[in-house]
GUTORDO-777548 format. One line per 2 residues: number of its first residue (from 0); their letters; for each residue z, y, x of C-alpha. Coordinates in pm, whole numbers, plus 50000, padded with zeros to 5 digits. Example, Ala and Ser with C-alpha at 12.3 -4.5 7.8 and 13.67 -1.06 7.14 Angstrom:
0 = as = 50780,49550,51230 ~ 50714,49894,51367
***
This chain:
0 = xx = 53610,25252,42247 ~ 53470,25626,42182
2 = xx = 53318,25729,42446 ~ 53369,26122,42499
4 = xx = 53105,26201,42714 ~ 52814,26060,42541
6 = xx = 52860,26294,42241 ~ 52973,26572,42470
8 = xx = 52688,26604,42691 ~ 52463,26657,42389
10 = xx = 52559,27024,42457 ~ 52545,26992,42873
12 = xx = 52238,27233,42799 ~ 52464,27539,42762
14 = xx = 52736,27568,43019 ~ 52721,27987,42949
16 = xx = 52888,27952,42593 ~ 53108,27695,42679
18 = xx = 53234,27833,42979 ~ 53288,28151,42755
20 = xx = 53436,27953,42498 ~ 53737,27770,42705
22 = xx = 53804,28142,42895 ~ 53835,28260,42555
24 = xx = 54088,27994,42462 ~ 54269,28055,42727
26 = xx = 54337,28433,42651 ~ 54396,28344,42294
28 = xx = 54669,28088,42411 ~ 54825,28335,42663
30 = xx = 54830,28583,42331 ~ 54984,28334,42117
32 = xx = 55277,28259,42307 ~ 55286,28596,42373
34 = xx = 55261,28689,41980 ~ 55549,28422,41892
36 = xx = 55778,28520,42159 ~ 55819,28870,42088
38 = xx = 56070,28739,41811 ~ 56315,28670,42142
40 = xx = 56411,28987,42201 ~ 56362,29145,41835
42 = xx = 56638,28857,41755 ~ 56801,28931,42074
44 = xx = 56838,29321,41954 ~ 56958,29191,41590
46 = xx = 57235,28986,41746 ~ 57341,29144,42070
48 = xx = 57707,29260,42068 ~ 57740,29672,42127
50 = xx = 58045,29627,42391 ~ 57860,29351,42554
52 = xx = 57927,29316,42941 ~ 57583,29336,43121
54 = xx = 57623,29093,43424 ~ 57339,29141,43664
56 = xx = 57118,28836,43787 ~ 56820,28859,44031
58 = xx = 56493,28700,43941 ~ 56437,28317,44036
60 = xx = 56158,28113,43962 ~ 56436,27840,43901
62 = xx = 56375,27787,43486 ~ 56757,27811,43416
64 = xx = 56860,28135,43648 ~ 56490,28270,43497
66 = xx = 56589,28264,43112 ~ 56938,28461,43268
68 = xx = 56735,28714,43422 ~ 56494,28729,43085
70 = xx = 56802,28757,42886 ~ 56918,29023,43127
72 = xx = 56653,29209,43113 ~ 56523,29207,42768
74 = xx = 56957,29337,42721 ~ 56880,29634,42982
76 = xx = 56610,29752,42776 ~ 56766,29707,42384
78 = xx = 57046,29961,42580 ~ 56854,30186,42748
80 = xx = 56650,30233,42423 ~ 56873,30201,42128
82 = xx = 56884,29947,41863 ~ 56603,30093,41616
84 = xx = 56366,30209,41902 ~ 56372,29856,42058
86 = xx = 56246,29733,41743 ~ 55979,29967,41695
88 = xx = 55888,29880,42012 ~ 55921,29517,42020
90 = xx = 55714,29479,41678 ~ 55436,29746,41808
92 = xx = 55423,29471,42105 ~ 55410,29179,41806
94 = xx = 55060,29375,41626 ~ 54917,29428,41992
96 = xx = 54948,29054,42131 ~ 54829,28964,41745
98 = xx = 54574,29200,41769 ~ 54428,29065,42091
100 = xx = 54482,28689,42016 ~ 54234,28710,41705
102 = xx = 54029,28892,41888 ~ 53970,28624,42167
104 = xx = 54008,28378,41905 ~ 53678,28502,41733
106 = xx = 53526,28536,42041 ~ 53567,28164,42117
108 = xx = 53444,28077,41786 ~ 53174,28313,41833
110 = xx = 53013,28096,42151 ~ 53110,27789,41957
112 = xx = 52939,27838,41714 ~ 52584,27885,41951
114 = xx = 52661,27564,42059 ~ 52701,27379,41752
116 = xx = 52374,27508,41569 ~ 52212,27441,41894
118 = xx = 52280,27078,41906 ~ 52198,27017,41551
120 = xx = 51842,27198,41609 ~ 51804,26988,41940
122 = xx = 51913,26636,41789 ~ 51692,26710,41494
124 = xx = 51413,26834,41735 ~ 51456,26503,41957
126 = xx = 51456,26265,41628 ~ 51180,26423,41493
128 = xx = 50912,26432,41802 ~ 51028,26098,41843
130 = xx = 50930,25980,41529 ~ 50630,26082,41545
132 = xx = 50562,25861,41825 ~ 50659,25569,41698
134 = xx = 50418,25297,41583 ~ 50329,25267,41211
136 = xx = 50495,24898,41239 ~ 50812,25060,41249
138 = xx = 50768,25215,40928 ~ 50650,24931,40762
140 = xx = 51038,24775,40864 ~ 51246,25093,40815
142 = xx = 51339,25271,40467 ~ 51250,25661,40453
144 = xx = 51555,25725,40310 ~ 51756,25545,40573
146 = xx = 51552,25777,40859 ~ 51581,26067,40603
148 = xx = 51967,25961,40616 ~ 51992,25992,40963
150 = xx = 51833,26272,40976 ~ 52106,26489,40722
152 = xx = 52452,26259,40708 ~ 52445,26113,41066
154 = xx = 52278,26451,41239 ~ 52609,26668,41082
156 = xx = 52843,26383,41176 ~ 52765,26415,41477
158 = xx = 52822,26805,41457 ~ 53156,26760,41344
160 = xx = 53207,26515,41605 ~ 53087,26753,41869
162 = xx = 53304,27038,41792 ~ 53625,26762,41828
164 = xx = 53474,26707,42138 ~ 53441,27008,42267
166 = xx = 53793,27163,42136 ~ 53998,26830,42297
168 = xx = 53819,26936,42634 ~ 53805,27310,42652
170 = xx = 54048,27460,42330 ~ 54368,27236,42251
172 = xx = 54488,27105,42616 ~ 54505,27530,42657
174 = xx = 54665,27561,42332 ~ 54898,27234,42431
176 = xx = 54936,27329,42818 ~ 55010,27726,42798
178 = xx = 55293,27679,42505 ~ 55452,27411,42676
180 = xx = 55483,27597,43047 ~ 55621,27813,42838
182 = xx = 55863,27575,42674 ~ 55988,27402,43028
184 = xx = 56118,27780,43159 ~ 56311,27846,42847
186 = xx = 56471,27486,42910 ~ 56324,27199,43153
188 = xx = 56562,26927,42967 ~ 56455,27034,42616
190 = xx = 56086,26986,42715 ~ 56086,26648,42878
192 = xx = 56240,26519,42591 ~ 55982,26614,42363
194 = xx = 55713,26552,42633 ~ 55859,26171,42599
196 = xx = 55871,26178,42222 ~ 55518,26324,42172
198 = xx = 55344,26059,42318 ~ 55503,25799,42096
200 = xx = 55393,25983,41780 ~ 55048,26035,41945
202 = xx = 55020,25629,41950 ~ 55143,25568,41590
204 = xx = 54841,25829,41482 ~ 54598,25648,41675
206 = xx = 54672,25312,41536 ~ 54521,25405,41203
208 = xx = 54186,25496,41285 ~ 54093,25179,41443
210 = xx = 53908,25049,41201 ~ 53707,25421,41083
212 = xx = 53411,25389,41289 ~ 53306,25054,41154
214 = xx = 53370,25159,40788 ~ 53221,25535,40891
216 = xx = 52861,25329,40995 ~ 52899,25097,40645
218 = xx = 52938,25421,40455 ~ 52614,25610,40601
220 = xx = 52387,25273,40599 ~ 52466,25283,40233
222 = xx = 52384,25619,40217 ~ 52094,25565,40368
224 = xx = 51995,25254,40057 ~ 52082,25538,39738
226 = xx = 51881,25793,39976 ~ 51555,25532,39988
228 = xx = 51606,25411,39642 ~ 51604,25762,39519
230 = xx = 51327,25859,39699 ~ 51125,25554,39600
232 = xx = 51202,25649,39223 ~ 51041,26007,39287
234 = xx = 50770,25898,39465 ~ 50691,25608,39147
236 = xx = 50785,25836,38864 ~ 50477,25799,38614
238 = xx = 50477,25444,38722 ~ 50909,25418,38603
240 = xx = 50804,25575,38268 ~ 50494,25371,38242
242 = xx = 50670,25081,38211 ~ 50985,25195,38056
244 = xx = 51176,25071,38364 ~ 51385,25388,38342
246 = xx = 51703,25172,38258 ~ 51633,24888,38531
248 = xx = 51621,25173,38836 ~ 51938,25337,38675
250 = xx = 52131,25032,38705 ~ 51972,24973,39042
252 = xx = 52069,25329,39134 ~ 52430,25282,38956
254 = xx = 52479,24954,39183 ~ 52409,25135,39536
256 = xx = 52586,25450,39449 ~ 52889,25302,39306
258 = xx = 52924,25088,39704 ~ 52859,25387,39835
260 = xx = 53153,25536,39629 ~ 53376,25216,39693
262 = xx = 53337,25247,40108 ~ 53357,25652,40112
264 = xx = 53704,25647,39926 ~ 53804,25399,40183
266 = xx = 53654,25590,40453 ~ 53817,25904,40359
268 = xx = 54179,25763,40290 ~ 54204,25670,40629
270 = xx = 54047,26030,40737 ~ 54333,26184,40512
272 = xx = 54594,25971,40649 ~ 54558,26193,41003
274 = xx = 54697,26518,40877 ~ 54998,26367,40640
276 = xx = 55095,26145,40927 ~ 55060,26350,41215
278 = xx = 55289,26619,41034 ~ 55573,26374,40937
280 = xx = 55569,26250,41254 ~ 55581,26602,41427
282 = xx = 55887,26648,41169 ~ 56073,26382,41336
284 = xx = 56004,26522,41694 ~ 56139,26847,41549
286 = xx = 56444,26647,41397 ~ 56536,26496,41699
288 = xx = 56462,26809,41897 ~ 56723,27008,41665
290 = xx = 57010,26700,41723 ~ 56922,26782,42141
292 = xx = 56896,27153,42180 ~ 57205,27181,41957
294 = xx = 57403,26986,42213 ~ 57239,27197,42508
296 = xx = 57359,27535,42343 ~ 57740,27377,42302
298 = xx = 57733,27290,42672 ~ 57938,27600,42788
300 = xx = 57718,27609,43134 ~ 57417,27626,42945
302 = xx = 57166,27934,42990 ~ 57009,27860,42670
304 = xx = 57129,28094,42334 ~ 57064,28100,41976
306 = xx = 56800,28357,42002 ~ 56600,28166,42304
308 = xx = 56648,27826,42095 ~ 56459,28003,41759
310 = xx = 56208,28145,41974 ~ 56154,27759,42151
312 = xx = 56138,27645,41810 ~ 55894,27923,41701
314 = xx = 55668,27860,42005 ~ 55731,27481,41956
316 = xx = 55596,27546,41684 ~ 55228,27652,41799
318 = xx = 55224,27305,41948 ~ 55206,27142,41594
320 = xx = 54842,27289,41495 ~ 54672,27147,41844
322 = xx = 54844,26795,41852 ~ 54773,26746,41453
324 = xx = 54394,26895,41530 ~ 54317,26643,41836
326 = xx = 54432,26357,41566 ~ 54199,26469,41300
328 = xx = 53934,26522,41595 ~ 54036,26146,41664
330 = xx = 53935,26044,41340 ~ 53614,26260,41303
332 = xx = 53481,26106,41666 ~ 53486,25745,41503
334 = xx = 53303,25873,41247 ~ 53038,26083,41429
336 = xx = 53043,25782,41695 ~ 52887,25541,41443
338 = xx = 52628,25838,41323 ~ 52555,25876,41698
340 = xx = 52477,25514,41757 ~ 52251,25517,41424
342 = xx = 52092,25845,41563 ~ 52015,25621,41879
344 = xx = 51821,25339,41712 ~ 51572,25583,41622
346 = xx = 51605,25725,41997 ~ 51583,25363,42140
348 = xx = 51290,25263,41925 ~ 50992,25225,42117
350 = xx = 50695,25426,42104 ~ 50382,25413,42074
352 = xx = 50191,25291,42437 ~ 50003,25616,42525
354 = xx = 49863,25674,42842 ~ 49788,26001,43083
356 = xx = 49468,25806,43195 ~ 49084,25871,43087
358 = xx = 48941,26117,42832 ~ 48789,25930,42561
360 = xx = 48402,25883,42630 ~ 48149,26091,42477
362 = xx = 48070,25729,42278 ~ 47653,25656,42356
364 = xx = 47662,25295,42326 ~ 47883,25080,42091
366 = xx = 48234,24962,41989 ~ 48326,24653,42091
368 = xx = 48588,24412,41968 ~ 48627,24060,42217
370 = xx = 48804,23795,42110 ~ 49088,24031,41898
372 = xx = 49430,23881,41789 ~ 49660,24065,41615
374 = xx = 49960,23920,41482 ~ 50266,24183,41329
376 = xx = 50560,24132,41495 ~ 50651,23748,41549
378 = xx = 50488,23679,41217 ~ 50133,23474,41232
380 = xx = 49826,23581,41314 ~ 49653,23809,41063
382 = xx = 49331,23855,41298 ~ 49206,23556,41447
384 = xx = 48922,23567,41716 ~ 48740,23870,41638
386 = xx = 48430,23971,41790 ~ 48253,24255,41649
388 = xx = 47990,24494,41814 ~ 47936,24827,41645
390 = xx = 47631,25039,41775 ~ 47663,25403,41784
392 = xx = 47495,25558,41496 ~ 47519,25203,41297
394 = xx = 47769,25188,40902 ~ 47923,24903,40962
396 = xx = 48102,24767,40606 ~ 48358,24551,40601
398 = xx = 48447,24319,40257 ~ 48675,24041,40173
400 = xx = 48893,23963,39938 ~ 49269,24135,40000
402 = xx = 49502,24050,40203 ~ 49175,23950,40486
404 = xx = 49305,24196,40714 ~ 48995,24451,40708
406 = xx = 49270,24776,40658 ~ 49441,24603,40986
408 = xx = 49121,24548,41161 ~ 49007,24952,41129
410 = xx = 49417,25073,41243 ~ 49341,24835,41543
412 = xx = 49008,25079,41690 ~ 49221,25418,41679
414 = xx = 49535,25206,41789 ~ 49793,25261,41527
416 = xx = 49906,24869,41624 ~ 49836,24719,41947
418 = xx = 49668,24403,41990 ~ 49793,24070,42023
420 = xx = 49527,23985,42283 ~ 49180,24067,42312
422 = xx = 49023,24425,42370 ~ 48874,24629,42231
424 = xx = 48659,24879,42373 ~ 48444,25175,42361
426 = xx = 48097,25285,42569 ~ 48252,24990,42790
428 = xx = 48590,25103,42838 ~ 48915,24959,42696
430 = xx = 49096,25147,42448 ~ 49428,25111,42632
432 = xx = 49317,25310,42897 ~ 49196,25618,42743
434 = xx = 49473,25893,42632 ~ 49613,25839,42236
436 = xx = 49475,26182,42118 ~ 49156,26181,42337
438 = xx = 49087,25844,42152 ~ 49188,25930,41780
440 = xx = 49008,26263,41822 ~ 48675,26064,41838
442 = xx = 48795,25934,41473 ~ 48788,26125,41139
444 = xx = 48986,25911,40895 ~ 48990,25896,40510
446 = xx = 49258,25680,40341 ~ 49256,25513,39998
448 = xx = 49624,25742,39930 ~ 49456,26112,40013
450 = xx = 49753,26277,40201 ~ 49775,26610,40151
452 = xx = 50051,26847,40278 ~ 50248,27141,40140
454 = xx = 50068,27364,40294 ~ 49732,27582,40252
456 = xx = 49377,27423,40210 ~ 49264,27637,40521
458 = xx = 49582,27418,40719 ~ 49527,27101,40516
460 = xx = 49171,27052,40647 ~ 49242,27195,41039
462 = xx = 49512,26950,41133 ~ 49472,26875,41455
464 = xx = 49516,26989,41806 ~ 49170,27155,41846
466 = xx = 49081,27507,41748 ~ 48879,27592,41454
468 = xx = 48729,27902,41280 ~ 48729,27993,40896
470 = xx = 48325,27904,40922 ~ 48354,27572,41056
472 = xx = 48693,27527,40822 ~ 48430,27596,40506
474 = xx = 48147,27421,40657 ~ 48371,27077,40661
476 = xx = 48458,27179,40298 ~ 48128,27212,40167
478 = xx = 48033,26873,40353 ~ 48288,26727,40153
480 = xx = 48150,26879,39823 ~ 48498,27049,39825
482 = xx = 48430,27440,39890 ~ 48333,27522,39546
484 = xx = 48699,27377,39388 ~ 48870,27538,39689
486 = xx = 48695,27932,39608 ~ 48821,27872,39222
488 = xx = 49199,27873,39358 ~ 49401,28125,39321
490 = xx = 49402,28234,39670 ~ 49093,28045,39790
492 = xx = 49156,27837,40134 ~ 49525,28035,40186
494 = xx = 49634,27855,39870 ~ 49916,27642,39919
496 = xx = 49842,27294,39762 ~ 50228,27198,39678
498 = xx = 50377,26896,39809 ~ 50143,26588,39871
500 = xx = 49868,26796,39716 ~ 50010,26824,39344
502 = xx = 49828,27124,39297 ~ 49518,26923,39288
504 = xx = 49351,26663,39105 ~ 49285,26317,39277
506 = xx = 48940,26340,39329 ~ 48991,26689,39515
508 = xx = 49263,26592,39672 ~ 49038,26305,39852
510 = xx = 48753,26547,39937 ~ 48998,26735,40106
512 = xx = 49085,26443,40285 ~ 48698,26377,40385
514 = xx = 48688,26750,40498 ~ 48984,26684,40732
516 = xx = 48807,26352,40882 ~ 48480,26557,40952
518 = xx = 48637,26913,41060 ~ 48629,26856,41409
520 = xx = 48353,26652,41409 ~ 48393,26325,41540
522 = xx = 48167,26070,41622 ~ 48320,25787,41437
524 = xx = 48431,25764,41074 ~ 48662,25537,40932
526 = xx = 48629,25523,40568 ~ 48950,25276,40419
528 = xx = 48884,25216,40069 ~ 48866,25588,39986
530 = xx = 48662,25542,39616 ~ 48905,25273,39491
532 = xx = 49189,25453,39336 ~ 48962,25736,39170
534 = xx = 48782,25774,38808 ~ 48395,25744,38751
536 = xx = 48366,26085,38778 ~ 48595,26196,39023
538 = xx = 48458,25854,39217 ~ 48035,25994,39218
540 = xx = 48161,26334,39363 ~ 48366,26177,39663
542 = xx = 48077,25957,39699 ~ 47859,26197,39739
544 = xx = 48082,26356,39989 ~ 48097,26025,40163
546 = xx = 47753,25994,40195 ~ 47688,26367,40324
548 = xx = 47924,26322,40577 ~ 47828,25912,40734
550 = xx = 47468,26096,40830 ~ 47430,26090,41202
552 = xx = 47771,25925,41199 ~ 47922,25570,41355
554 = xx = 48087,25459,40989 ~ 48318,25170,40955
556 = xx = 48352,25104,40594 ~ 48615,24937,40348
558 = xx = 48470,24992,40025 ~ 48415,24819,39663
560 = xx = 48129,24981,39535 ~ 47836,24786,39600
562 = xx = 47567,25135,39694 ~ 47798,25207,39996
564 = xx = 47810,24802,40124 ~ 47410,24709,40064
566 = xx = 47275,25019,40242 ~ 47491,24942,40538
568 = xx = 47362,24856,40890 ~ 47588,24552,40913
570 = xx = 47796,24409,40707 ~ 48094,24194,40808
572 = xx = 48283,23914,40566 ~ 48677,23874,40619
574 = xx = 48851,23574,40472 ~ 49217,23487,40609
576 = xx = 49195,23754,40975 ~ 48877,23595,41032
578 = xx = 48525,23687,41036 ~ 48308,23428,40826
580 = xx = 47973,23586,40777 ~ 47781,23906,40864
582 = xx = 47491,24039,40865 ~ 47247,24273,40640
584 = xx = 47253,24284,40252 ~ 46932,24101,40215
586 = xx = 47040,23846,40480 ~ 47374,23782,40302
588 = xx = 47238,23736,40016 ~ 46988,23501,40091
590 = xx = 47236,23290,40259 ~ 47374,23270,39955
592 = xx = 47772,23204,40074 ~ 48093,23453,40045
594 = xx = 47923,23786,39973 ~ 47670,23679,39776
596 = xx = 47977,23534,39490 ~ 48153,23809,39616
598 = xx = 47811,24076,39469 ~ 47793,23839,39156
600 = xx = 48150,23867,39065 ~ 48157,24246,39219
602 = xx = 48503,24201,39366 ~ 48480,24387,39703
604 = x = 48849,24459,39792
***
């Protein structure tokens, strides 16, 4: 069952437009009955009789002695004015109620559309902050291009669902209501039949889109598989032509798309069964509507006439448009209700565990790690009993053959996961209590994949929600060895760098990276294999970089090149999420175990 109200009060925030929106609906209802019945009396004037008795009638809010008195009236004026003037008149009264009608009508649409737009920016708004909160474990389990999916398909589902939300509550029970008040003075019999046979139809519509909602949430999931697999192929390009596997992703490609195709032609069969449907079934009601009213006007006691019959079909008419809209809306809620429940996954997702509590320490002492577990998930343990003490001031390098869990053991200190069991802490105080930016300020991180953004240089290295000048911006650069490649730009540090960095190669795009880590200059650095993906070349610049900037700096280290691990303060040996040896170079290797094979064979990661 759709619930109404959970897509409608997505727009609760603006009660202004709305409210403007259904007074607006009501006018152009009022104007629209007003506009269609202005062909009474203009047929009245075609067909009245010249010698015609005029037999007064007083006014009576009884609907059968009130269409006499209409009739009587409308007949007073078509004599007092003549034939041709009544006509001019009556039609100059057909452009005016037209003329006013479209008006209000664009002046509902004009509030709706506010509302609309608004949504869309504030679902998008909501989905995005939130995703940002969530926990990199989440990512590792979710496609981009099923959140990228959500994001586009679901997000303007829900938009369409919306609007059929907001017109069954505030634009077609006017346009339904108004017409049909209308209809029950011109003849109270008339209307309860139809208000018996409308309902009936009204059922019959609804029995088809049972099952859209269901195939509406197959359709976007699927959407959400090409989406990923497409964005996968960019991302791996040079890799797909590497290795010729240009024809393989195709097929793959060919595969998703064409059950994509296969549920969206169901999907929108049933959506195109609505309109079709709802108008044969409206020509029935009309049908049987003819068989009755044409027995009313033969009654000889009846106050109905030819000319009030074409104008009850004419406004009868206007009824068509609402009733066939609010079964389309139907059909477009079960649609947008499936996008809205993907929409609140994402929502419902938890995020990450931050707290309001300390400001991170000024970090004096040491990092601590006691007794650590960490386990993704329900999956086994990938760190097992960790206990680790880093000393301010100390490079700490961690080796191990991959797949040891040193990458999982540095996201554990700034808290990208959060622990199995254990603590770790800093200065003495547990991680969990001090505030997620307070503690990941402290950090200045440099990945083995340099992420760069499409953005300027000046923006790429001053991320972060601390202020800094254009002198300490270039200071972090030339740290990083990378001010002299940023001057040769085109526009210096206000060049934009082009999506993930493109612009540049991949050794400047990861001392760019190291100027970002060290820009606001924080007392721990968490170097993660940054060397490994890069040339000779490019590799003894970024080193040099690295170097510069671990001076005077607490340095965890994930590298493979063997200058960075034996000049390091400590290093620790990971095998299997546990810690087998550590200690200095020299001590290592004259205990001759894991690190020395792993020096003689010069496998590091």
């Amino acid at each position: 069952m759709i619930k109404f109200k959970d897509i409608f009060k997505l727009a609760r925030g603006y009660t202004s437009q709305l409210t403007q929106f259904f007074v607006f609906n009501i006018l152009t209802a009022i104007f629209n009955v007003l506009s269609i019945g202005m062909v009474i009396p203009f047929l009245k004037v075609i067909f009245r009789k010249e010698n015609a008795a005029l037999i007064p009638v007083t006014f009576s809010s009884n609907p059968s002695t009130f269409l006499k008195f209409l009739d009587y009236e409308m007949s007073l004026k078509i004599a007092h004015w003549g034939k041709f003037d009544a006509l001019v008149y009556f039609s100059i009264g057909i452009v005016i109620a037209f003329f006013l009608k479209n008006i209000f009508l664009y002046l509902s649409f004009y509030n709706l559309a506010y509302v609309r737009s608004a949504v869309v920016r504030d679902i998008r708004e909501r989905l995005y902050k939130h995703i940002l909160k969530l926990p990199l474990g989440y990512f590792n389990k979710e496609k981009r291009g099923d959140t990228i999916s959500r994001f586009t398909n679901d997000v303007k589902e829900v938009e369409w669902s919306l609007l059929g939300v907001i017109e069954l509550y505030f634009k077609h029970p006017v346009a339904i209501l108004i017409p049909l008040v209308t209809l029950f003075f011109i003849s109270y019999q008339l209307t309860l039949f139809v208000v018996i046979v409308l309902p009936i139809s009204g059922y019959l519509i609804s029995r088809v889109g049972k099952k859209l909602k269901h195939a509406a949430q197959l359709g976007q999931e699927k959407m959400g598989e090409v989406l990923s697999h497409l964005e996968e192929s960019l991302h791996g390009i040079k890799i797909i032509k590497a290795f010729a596997a240009g024809k393989d992703k195709e097929q793959r490609f060919q595969t998703l798309n064409d059950e994509h195709f296969r549920l969206m032609v169901k999907l929108n069969r049933k959506e195109f069964l609505a309109s079709p449907l709802s108008e044969f079934m409206a020509s029935i009601v009309m049908s049987s509507i003819l068989i009755y009213s044409g027995s009313l006007i033969l009654h000889a006691d009846s106050a109905l006439t030819g000319e009030f019959l074409i104008g009850y079909i004419a406004v009868f008419s206007q009824l068509i448009p609402p009733a066939k809209a609010i079964s389309e809306a139907f059909f477009r809620l079960k649609k947008g209700a499936a996008s809205l429940d993907r929409i609140n996954d994402v929502l419902a997702a938890d995020t990450e565990k931050d707290t309001s509590g300390k400001v991170a320490p000024a970090f004096t002492t040491a990092i601590q790690l006691n007794n650590v577990n960490f386990a993704y998930g329900d999956g086994p343990l990938v760190l097992k009993n960790i206990n680790l003490t880093i000393q301010k001031g100390e490079t700490v390098a961690l080796v191990g053959s991959s797949g040891g869990g040193k990458s999982t053991l540095v996201d554990l200190i700034p808290r990208f996961h959060e622990l199995t069991s254990g603590s770790i802490t800093i200065d003495g105080i547990n991680i969990q209590h001090i505030a997620l930016n307070s503690l990941r300020n402290m950090m200045g991180i440099v990945t083995q994949d340099a992420i760069l953004f499409n953005d300027t240089a000046a923006n790429n290295i001053k991320m972060g929600d601390f202020y800094l000048s254009g002198d300490q911006i270039m200071d972090a650069a030339k740290v990083a060895n990378a001010h002299q490649f940023i001057r040769e730009l085109p526009e210096s540090y206000n060049t934009n760098l082009g999506e993930k960095g493109m612009n540049l190669s991949g050794g400047q795009r990861q001392r760019m990276s190291i100027a970002r880590a060290v820009a606001g200059e924080p007392p721990i650095l968490i170097l993660d294999e940054a060397t490994s993906a890069l040339d000779t070349e490019s590799e003894k610049m970024v080193q040099n970089a690295l170097e510069n900037v671990m001076k005077d700096r607490t340095s965890i280290v994930i590298a493979h090149r063997l200058s960075t691990i034996q000049n390091a303060d400590k290093i620790v040996v990971l095998d299997r999420g546990e810690i087998i040896e550590q200690g200095t170079h020299a001590a290592l290797m004259a205990q001759g175990g894991t690190y020395k094979k792993l020096v003689d064979l010069q496998t590091f990661d």
